[in-house]
N, C-alpha and C positions, 0 to 999 in steps of 0.2 A: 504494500500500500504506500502511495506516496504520501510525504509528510505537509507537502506543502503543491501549490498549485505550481509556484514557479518550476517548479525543477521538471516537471511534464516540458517545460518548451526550454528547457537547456538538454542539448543533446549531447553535450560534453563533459558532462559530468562524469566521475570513474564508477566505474559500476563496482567496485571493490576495494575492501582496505588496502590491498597489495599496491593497486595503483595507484591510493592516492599517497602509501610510502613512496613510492618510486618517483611519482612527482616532486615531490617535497624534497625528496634525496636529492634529485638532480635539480635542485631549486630554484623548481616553479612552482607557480600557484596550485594548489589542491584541487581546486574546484574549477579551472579552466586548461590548466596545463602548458598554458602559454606564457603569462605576465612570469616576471623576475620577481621573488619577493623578497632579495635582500638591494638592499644600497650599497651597502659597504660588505666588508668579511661575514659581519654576524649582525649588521642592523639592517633588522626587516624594515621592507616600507610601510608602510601607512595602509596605503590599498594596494591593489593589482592592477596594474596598467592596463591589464587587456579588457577583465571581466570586472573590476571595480570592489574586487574581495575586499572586506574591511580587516586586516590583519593585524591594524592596532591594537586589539586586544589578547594577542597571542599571550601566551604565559612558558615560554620553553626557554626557563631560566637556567637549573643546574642539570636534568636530564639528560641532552644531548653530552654533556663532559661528561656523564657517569657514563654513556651508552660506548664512545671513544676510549675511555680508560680502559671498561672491559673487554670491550673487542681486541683492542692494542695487546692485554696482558695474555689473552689466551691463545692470539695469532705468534707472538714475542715468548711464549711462556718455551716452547720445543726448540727454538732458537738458542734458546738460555741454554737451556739442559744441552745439546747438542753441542755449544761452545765453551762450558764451563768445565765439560766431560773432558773437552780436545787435552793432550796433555802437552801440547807444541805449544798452545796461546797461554799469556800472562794473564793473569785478572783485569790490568789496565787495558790490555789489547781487549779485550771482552765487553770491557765498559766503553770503549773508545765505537766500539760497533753498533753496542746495543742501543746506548743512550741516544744516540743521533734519529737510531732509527725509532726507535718509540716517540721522540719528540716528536718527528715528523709524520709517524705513522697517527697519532692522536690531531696535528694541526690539520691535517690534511679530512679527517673524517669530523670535524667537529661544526663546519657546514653544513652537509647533507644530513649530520646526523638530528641538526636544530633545525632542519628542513622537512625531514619526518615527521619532528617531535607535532611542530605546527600541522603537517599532515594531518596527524593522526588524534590531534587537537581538534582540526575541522571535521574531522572525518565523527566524530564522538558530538558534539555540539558544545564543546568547551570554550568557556572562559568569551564569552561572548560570541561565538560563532553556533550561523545554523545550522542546522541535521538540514541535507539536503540529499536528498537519493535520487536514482532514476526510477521512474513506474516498473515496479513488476509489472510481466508480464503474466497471465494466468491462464496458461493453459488447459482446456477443455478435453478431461480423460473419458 
């Protein structure tokens, strides 16, 4: 059932939370998929240029860094063990490798990952945003 009349004449909408992750990850708008919704590294805009999203009220403050660190620690965690095991590398050679990489492996995800979070924010009706779905269709058994 649709929640609302508008979303019957948006054809763009995601028909699933997967997509409206992958939106957000690749950050674009949730609910159009086209507008930019950052300005900067990590400041979202205001609305969405294309579809006019109000994203001002987003709330994806400390999540997307929890969602980075984890990824980081459990993609880095076999890395560790595999280079700390080596009996050729020093402890500083180890940190000289690791440390770079986790820095960069956490800045690099911590976009898309606040990208989601808003997704997935719109996608819920959070924190001022609407629930907006496409019509089921209902099929006649």
């Amino acid at each position: 059932m649709p929640l609302d009349d508008q979303s019957a004449k948006r054809p763009d909408l995601p028909a699933t939370i997967w997509e409206t992750l992958l939106r957000g990850a690749r950050c674009r708008c949730p609910r159009c998929g086209e507008g930019k919704i950052f300005r900067r590294w990590l400041k979202p805009v205001d609305a969405c240029p294309s579809c006019q999203l109000d994203i001002s009220g987003q709330r994806a403050d400390d999540f997307p860094a929890y969602i980075a660190i984890f990824v980081t620690g459990h993609l880095l965690a076999p890395v560790i063990i595999a280079l700390g095991s080596s009996e050729t590398l020093f402890a500083w050679a180890v940190l000289a490798i690791v440390i770079p990489l986790a820095v960069a492996m956490m800045v690099l995800m911590l976009q898309p990952s606040k990208g989601a979070v808003i997704g997935l924010q719109w996608w819920n009706g959070m924190h001022g945003f609407r629930k907006e779905r496409l019509p089921e269709i209902e099929e006649d058994t």
